[in-house]
N, CA and C atoms of all chains as a GROMACS GRO file, in nm:
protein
  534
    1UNK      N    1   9.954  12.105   9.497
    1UNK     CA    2   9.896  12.098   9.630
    1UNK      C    3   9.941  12.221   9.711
    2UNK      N    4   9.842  12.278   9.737
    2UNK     CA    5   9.883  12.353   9.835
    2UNK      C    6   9.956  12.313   9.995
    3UNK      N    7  10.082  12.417  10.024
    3UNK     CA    8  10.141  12.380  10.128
    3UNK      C    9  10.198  12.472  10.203
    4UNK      N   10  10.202  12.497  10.344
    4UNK     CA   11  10.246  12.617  10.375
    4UNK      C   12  10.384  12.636  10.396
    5UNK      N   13  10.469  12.701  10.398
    5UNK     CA   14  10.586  12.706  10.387
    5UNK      C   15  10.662  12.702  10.551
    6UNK      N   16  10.711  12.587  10.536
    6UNK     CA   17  10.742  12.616  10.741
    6UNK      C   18  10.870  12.665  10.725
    7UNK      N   19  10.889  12.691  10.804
    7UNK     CA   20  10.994  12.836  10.875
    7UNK      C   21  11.138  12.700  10.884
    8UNK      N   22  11.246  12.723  10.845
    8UNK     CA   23  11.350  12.672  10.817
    8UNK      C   24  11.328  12.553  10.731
    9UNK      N   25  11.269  12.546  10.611
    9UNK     CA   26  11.192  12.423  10.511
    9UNK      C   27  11.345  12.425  10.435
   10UNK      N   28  11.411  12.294  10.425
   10UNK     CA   29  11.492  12.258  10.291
   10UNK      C   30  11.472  12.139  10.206
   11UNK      N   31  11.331  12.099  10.204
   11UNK     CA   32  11.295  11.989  10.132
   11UNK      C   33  11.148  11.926  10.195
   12UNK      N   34  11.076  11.875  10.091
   12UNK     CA   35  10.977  11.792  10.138
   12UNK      C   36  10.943  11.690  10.077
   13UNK      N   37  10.884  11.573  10.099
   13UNK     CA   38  10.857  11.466  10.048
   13UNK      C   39  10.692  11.453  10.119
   14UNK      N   40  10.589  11.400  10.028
   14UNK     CA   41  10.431  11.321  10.070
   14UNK      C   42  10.470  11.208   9.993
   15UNK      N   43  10.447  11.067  10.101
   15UNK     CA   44  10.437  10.936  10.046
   15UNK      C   45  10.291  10.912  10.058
   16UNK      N   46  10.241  10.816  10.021
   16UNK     CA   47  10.147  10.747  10.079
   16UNK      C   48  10.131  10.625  10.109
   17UNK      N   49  10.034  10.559  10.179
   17UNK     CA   50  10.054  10.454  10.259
   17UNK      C   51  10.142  10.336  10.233
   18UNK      N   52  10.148  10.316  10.097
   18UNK     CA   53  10.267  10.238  10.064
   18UNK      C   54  10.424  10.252  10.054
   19UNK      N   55  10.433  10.399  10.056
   19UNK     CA   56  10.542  10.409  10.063
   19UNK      C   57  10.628  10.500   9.919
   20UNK      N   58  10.496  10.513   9.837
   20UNK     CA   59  10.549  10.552   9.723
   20UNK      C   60  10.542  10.702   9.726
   21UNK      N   61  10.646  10.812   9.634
   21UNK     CA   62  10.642  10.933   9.652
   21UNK      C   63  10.514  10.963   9.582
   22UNK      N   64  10.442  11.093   9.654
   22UNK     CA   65  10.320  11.155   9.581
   22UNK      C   66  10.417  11.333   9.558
   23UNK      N   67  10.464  11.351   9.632
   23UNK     CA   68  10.530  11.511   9.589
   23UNK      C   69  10.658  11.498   9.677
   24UNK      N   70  10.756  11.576   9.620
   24UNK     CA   71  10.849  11.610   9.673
   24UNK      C   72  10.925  11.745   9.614
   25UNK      N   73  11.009  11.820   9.716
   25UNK     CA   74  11.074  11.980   9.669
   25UNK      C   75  11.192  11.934   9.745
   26UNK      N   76  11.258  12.043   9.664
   26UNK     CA   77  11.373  12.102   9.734
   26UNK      C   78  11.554  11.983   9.753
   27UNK      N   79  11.574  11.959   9.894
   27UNK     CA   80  11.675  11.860   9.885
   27UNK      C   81  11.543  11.711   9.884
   28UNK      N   82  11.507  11.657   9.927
   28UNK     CA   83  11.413  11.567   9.911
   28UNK      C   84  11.380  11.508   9.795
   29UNK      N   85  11.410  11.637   9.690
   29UNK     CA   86  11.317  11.606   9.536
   29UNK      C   87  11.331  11.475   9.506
   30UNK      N   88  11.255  11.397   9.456
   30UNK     CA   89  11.243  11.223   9.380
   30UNK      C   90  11.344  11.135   9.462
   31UNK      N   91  11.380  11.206   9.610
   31UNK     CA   92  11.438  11.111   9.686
   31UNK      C   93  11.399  10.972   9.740
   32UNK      N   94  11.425  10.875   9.640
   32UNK     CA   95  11.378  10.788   9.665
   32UNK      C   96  11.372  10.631   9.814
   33UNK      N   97  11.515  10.729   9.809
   33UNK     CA   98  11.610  10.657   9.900
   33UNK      C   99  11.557  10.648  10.066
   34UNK      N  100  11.553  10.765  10.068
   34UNK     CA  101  11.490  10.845  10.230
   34UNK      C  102  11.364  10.807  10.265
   35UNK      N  103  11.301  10.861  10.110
   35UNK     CA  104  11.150  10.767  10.157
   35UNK      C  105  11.140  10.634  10.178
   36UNK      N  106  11.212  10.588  10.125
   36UNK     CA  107  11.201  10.429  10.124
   36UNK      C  108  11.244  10.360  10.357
   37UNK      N  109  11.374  10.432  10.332
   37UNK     CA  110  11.412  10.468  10.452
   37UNK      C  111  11.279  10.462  10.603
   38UNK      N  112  11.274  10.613  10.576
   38UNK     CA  113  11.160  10.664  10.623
   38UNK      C  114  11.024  10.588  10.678
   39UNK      N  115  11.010  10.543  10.553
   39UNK     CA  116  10.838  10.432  10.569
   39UNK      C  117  10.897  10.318  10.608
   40UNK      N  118  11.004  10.248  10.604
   40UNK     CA  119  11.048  10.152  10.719
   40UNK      C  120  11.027  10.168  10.857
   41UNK      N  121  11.079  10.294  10.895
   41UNK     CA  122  11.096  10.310  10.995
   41UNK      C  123  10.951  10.358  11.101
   42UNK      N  124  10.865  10.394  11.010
   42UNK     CA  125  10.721  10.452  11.048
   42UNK      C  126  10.656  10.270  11.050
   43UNK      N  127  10.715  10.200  10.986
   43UNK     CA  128  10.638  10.069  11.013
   43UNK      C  129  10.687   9.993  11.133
   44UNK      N  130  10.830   9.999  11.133
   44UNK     CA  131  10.884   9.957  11.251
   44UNK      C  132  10.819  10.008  11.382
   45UNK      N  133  10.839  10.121  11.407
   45UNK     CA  134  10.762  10.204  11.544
   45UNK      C  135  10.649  10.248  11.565
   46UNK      N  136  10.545  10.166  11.476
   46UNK     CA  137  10.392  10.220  11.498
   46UNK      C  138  10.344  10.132  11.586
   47UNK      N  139  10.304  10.175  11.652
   47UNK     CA  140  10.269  10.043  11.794
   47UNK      C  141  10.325   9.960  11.889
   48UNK      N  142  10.465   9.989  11.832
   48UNK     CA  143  10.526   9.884  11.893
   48UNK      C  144  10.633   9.878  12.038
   49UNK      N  145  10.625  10.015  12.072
   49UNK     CA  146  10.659  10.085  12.224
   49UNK      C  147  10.585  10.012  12.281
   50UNK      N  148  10.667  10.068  12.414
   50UNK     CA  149  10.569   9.993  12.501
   50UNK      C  150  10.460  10.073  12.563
   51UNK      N  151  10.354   9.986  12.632
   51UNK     CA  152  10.255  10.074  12.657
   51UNK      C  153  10.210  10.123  12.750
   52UNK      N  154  10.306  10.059  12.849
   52UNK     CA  155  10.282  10.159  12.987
   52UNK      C  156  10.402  10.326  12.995
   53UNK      N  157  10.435  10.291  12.900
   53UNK     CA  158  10.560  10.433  12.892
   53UNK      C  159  10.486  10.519  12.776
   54UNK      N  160  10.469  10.469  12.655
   54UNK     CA  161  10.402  10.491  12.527
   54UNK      C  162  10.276  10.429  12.509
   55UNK      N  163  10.154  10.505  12.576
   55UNK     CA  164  10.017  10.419  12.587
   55UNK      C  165   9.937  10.439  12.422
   56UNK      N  166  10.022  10.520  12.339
   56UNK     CA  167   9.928  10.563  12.233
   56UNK      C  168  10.031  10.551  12.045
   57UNK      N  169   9.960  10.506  11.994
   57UNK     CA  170  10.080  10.554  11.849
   57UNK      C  171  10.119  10.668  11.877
   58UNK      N  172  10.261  10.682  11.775
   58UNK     CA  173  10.329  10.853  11.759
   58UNK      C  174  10.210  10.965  11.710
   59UNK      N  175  10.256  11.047  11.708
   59UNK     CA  176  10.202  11.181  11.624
   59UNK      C  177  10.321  11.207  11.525
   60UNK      N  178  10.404  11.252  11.596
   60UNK     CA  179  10.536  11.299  11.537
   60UNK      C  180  10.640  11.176  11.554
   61UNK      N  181  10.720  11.200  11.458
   61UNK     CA  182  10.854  11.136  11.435
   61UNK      C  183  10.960  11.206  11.409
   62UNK      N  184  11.049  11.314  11.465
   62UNK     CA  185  11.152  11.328  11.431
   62UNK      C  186  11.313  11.294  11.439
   63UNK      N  187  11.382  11.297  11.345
   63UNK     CA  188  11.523  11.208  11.338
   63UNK      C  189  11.567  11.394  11.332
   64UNK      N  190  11.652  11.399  11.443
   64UNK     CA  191  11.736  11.543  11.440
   64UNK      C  192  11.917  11.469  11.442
   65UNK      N  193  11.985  11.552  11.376
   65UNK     CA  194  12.112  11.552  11.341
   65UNK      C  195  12.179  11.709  11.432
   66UNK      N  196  12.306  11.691  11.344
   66UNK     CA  197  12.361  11.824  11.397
   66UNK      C  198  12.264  11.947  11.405
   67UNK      N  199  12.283  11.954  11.271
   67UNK     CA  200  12.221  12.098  11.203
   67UNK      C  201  12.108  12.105  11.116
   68UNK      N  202  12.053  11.975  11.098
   68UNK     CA  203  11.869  11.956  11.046
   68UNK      C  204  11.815  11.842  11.108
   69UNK      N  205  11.692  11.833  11.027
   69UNK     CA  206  11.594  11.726  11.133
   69UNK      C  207  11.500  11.706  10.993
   70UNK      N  208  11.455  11.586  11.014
   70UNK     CA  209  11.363  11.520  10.905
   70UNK      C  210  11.231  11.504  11.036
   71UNK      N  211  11.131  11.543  11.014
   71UNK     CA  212  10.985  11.552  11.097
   71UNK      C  213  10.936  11.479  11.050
   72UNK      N  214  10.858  11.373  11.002
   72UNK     CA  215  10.767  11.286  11.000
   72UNK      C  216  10.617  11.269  11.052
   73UNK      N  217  10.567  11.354  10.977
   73UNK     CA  218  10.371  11.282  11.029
   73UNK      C  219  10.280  11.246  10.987
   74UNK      N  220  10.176  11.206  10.995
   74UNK     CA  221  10.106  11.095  10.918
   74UNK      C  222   9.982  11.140  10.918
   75UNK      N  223   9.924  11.205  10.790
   75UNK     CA  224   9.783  11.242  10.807
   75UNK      C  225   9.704  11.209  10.661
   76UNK      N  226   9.559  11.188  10.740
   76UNK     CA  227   9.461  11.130  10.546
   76UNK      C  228   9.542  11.041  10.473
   77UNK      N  229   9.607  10.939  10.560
   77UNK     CA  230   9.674  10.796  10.500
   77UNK      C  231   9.799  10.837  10.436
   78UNK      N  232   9.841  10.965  10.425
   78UNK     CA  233   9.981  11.026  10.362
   78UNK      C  234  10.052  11.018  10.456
   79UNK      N  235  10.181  11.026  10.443
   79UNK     CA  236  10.295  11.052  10.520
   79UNK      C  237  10.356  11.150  10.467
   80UNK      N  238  10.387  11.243  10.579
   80UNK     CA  239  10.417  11.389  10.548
   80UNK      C  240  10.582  11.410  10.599
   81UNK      N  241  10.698  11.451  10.504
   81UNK     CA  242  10.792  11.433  10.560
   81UNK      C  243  10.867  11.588  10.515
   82UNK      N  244  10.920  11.651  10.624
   82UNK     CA  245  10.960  11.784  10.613
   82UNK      C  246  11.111  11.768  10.650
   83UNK      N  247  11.228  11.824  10.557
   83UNK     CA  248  11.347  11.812  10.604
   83UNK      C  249  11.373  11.987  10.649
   84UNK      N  250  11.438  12.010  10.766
   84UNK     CA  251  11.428  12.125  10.866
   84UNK      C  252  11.543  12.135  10.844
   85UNK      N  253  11.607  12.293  10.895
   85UNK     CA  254  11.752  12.343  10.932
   85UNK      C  255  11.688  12.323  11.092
   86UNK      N  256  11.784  12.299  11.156
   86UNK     CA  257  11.749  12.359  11.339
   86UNK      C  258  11.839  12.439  11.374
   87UNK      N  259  11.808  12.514  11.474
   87UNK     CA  260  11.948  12.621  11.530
   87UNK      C  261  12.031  12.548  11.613
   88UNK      N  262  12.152  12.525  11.596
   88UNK     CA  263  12.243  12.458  11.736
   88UNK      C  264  12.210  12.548  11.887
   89UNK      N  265  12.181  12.440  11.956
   89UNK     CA  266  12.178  12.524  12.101
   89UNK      C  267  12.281  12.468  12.192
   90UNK      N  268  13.068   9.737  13.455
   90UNK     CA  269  13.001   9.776  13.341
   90UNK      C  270  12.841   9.825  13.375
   91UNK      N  271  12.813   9.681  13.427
   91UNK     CA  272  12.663   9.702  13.487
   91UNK      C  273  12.660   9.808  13.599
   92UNK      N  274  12.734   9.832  13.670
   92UNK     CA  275  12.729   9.904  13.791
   92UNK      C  276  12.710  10.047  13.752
   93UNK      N  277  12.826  10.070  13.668
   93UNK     CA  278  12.789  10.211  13.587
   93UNK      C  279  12.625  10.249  13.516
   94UNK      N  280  12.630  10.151  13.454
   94UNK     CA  281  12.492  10.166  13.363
   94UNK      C  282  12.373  10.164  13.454
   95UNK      N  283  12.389  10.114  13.589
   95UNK     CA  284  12.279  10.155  13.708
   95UNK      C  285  12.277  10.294  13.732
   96UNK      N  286  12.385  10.316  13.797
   96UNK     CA  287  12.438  10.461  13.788
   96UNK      C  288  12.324  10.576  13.720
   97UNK      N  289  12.410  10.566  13.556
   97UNK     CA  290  12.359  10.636  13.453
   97UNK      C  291  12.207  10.632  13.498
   98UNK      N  292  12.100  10.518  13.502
   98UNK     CA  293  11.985  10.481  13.459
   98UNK      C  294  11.941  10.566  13.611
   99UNK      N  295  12.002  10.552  13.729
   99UNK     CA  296  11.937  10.615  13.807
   99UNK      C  297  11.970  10.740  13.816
  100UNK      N  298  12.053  10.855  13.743
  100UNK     CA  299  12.052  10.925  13.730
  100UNK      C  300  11.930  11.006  13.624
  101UNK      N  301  11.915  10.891  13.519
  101UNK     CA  302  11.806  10.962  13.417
  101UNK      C  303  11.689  11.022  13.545
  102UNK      N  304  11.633  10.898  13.603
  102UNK     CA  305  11.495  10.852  13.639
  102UNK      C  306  11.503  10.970  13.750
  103UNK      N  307  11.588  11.019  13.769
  103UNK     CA  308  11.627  11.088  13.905
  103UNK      C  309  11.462  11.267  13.812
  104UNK      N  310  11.518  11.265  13.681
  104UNK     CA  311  11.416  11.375  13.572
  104UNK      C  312  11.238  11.329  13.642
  105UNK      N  313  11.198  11.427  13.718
  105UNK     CA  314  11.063  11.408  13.783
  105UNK      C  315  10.979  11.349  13.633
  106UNK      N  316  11.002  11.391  13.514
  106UNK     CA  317  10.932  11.392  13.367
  106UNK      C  318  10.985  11.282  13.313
  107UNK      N  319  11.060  11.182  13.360
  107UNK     CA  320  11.105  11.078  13.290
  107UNK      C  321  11.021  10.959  13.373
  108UNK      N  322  10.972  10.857  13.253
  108UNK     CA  323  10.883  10.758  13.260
  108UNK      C  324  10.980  10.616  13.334
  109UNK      N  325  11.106  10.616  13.206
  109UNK     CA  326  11.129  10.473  13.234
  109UNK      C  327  11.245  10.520  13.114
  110UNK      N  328  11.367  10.417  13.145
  110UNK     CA  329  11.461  10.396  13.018
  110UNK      C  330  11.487  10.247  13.048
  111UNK      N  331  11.575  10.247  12.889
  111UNK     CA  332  11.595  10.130  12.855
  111UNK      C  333  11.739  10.135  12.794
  112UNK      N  334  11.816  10.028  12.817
  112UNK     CA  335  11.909   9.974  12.678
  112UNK      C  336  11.961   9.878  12.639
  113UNK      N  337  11.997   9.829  12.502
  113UNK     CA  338  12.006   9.770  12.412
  113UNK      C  339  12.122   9.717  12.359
  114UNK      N  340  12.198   9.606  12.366
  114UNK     CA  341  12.302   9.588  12.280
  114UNK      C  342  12.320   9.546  12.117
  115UNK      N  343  12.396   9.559  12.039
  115UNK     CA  344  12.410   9.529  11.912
  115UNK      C  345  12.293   9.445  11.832
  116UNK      N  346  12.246   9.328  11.965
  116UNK     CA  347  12.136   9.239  11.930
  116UNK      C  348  12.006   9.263  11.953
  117UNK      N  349  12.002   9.359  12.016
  117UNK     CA  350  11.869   9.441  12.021
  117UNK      C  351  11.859   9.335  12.200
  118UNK      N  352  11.941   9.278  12.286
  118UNK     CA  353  11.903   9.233  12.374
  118UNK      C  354  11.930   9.340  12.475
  119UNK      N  355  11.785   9.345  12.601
  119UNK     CA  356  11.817   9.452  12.716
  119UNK      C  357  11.932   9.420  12.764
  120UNK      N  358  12.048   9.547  12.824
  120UNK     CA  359  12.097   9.520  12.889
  120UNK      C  360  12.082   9.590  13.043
  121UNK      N  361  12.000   9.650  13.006
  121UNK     CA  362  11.938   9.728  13.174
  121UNK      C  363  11.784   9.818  13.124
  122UNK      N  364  11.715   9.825  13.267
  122UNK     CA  365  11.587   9.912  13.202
  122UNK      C  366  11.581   9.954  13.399
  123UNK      N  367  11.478  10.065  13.344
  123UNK     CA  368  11.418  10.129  13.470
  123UNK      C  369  11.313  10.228  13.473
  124UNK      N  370  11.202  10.215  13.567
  124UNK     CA  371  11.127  10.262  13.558
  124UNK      C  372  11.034  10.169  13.491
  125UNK      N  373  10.922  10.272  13.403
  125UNK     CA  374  10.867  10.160  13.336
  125UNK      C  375  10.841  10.127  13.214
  126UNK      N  376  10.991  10.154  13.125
  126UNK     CA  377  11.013  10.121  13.011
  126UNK      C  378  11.022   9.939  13.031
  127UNK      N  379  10.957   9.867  12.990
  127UNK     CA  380  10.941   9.708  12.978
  127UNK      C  381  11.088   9.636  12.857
  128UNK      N  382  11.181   9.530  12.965
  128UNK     CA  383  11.286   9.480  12.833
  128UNK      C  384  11.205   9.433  12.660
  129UNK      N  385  11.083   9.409  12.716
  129UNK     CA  386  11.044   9.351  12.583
  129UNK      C  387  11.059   9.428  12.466
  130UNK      N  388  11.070   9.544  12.472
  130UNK     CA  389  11.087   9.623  12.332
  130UNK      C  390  11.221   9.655  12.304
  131UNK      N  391  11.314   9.625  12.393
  131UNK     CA  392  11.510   9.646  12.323
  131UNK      C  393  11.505   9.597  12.233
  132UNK      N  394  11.445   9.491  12.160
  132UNK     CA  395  11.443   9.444  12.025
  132UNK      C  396  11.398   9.556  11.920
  133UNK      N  397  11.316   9.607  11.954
  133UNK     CA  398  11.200   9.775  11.888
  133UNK      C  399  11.315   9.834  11.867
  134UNK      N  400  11.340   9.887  11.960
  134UNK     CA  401  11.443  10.016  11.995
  134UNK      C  402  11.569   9.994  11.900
  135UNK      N  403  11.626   9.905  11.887
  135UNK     CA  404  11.776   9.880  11.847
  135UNK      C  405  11.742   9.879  11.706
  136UNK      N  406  11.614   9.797  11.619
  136UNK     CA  407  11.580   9.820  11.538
  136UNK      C  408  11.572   9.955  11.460
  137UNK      N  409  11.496  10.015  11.537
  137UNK     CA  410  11.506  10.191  11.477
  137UNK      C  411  11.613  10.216  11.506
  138UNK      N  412  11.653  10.229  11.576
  138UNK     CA  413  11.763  10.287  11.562
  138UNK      C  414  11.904  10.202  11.389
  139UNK      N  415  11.862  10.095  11.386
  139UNK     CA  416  11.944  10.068  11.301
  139UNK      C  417  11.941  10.103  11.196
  140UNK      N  418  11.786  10.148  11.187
  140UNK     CA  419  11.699  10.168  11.062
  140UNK      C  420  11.755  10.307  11.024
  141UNK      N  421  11.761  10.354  11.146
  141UNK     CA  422  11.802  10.544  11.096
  141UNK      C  423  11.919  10.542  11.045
  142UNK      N  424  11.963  10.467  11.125
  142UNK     CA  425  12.140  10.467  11.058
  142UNK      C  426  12.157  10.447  10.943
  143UNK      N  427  12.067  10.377  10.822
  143UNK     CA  428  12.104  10.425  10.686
  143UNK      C  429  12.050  10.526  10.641
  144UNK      N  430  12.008  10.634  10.720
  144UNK     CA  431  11.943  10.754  10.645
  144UNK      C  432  12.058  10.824  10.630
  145UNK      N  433  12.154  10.881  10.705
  145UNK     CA  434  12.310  10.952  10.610
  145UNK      C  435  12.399  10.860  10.698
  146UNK      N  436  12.435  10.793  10.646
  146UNK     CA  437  12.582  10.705  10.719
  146UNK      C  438  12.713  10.769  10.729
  147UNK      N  439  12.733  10.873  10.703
  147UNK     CA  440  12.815  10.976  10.682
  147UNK      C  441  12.824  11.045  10.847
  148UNK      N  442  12.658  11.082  10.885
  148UNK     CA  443  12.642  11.108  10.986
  148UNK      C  444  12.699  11.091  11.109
  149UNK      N  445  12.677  11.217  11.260
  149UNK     CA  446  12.673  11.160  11.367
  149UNK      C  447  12.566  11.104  11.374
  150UNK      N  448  12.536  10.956  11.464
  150UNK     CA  449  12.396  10.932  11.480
  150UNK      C  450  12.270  11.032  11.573
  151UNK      N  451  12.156  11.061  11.486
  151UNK     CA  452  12.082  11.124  11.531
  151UNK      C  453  12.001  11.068  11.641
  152UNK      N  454  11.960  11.160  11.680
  152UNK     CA  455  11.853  11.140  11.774
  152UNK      C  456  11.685  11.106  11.722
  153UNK      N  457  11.653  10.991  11.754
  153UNK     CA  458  11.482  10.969  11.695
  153UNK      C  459  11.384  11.018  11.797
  154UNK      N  460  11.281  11.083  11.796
  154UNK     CA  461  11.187  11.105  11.866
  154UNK      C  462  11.078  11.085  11.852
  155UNK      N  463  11.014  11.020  11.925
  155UNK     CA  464  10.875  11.000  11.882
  155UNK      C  465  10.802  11.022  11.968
  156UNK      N  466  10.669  11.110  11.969
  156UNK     CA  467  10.567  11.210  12.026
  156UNK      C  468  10.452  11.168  11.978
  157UNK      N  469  10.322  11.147  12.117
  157UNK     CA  470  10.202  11.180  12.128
  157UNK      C  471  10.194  11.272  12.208
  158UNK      N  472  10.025  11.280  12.258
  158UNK     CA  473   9.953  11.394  12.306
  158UNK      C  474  10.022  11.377  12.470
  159UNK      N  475  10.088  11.325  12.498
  159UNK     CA  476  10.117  11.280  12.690
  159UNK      C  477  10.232  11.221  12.641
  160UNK      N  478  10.291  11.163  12.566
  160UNK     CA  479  10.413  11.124  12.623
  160UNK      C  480  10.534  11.140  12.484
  161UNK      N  481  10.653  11.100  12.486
  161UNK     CA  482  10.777  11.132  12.411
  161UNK      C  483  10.902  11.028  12.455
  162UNK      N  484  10.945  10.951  12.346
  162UNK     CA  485  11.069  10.863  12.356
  162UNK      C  486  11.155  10.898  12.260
  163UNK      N  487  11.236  10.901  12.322
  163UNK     CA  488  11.382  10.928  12.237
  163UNK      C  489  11.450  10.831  12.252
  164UNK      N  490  11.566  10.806  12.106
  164UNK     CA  491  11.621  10.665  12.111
  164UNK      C  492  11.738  10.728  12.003
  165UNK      N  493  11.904  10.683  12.089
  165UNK     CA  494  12.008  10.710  12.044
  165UNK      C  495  12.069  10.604  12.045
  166UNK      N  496  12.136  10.569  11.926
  166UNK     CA  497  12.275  10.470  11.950
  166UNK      C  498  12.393  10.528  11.975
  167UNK      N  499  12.483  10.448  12.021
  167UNK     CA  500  12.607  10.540  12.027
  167UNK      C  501  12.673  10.385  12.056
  168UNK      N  502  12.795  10.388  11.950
  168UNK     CA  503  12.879  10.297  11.941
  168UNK      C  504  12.791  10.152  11.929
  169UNK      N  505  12.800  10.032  12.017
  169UNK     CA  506  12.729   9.934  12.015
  169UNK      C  507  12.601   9.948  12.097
  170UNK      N  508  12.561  10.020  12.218
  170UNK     CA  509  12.470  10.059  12.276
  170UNK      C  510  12.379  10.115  12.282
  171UNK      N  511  12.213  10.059  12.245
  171UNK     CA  512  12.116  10.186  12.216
  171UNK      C  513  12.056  10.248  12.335
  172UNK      N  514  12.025  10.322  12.372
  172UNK     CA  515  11.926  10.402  12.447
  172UNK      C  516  11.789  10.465  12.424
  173UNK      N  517  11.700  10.439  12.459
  173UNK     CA  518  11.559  10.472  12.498
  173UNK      C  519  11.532  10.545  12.615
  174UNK      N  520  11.476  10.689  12.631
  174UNK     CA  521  11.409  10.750  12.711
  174UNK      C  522  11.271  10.795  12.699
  175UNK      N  523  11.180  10.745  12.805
  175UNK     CA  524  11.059  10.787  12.790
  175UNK      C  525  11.000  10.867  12.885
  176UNK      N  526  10.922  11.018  12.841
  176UNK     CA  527  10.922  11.103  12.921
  176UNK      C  528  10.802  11.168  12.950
  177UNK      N  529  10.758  11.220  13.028
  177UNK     CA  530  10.601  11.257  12.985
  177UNK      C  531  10.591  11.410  12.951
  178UNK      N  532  10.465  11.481  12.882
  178UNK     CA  533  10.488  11.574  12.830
  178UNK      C  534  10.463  11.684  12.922
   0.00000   0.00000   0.00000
């Protein structure tokens, strides 16, 4: 599959709607764990904000740490999961 | 305890771009909100957040974010207490 390479990339994972891996690189590779993780957590918070603060589902999902960030987004029934370096600010 | 956590909460809301916060104890029960984040979702909130917490347990706890086209909530635990901020874009 083609994919473009984003700018601080150290891993990627595509699930799909169930939850199962379709590709993964890098630290991510056949991480089964994260995904599993992951699609919990995209089931937990889809809708379920509230809706005068949060009137719409997410787009994005990101979980940021110190020094990376796992992005999360959801497109053509896949779930698209990018593990990032970030710069400390 | 409470007096502080007014405090805090009216300090968030004080952010012209902030919607409403919320927070959460261990049981996912509100223990304060403002603005117009609604108690009904401290149950939501504490959830994800618990959920992230097995993504590296090793970890400091991260920060979750979640983004549409108008608005953005962020949700941190820290110690027994979760936090929810909702902000507009």
């Amino acid at each position: 599959m083609d994919r473009p390479n984003i700018q601080g990339q150290i891993g990627y994972l595509t699930l799909n709607s169930e939850g199962a891996v379709l590709a993964s690189e890098g630290d991510l590779k056949n991480d089964e764990k994260t995904a599993g993780i992951l699609h919990g957590l995209i089931t937990l918070a889809h809708n379920r904000l509230d809706p005068k603060a949060f009137d719409k589902g997410f787009k994005r999902l990101t979980v940021t740490y110190e020094d990376h960030a796992y992005v999360v987004c959801l497109s053509n029934r896949k779930i698209h999961i990018v593990k990032r370096q970030v710069q400390a600010t | 305890m409470e007096n502080n956590l007014d405090r805090v909460m009216e300090e968030i809301c004080l952010d012209p771009a902030v919607l409403g916060c919320l927070f959460a104890d261990q049981q996912g029960l509100c223990i304060g909100s403002k603005g117009q984040a609604s108690n009904e979702t401290s149950g939501y909130i504490t959830a994800i957040a618990n959920q992230v917490a097995k993504l590296e347990p090793n970890s400091k706890m991260p920060v979750v974010t979640l983004e549409n086209e108008n608005q953005i909530c962020m949700i941190q635990k820290a110690d027994t207490i979760t936090g929810a901020i909702y902000k507009k874009l």
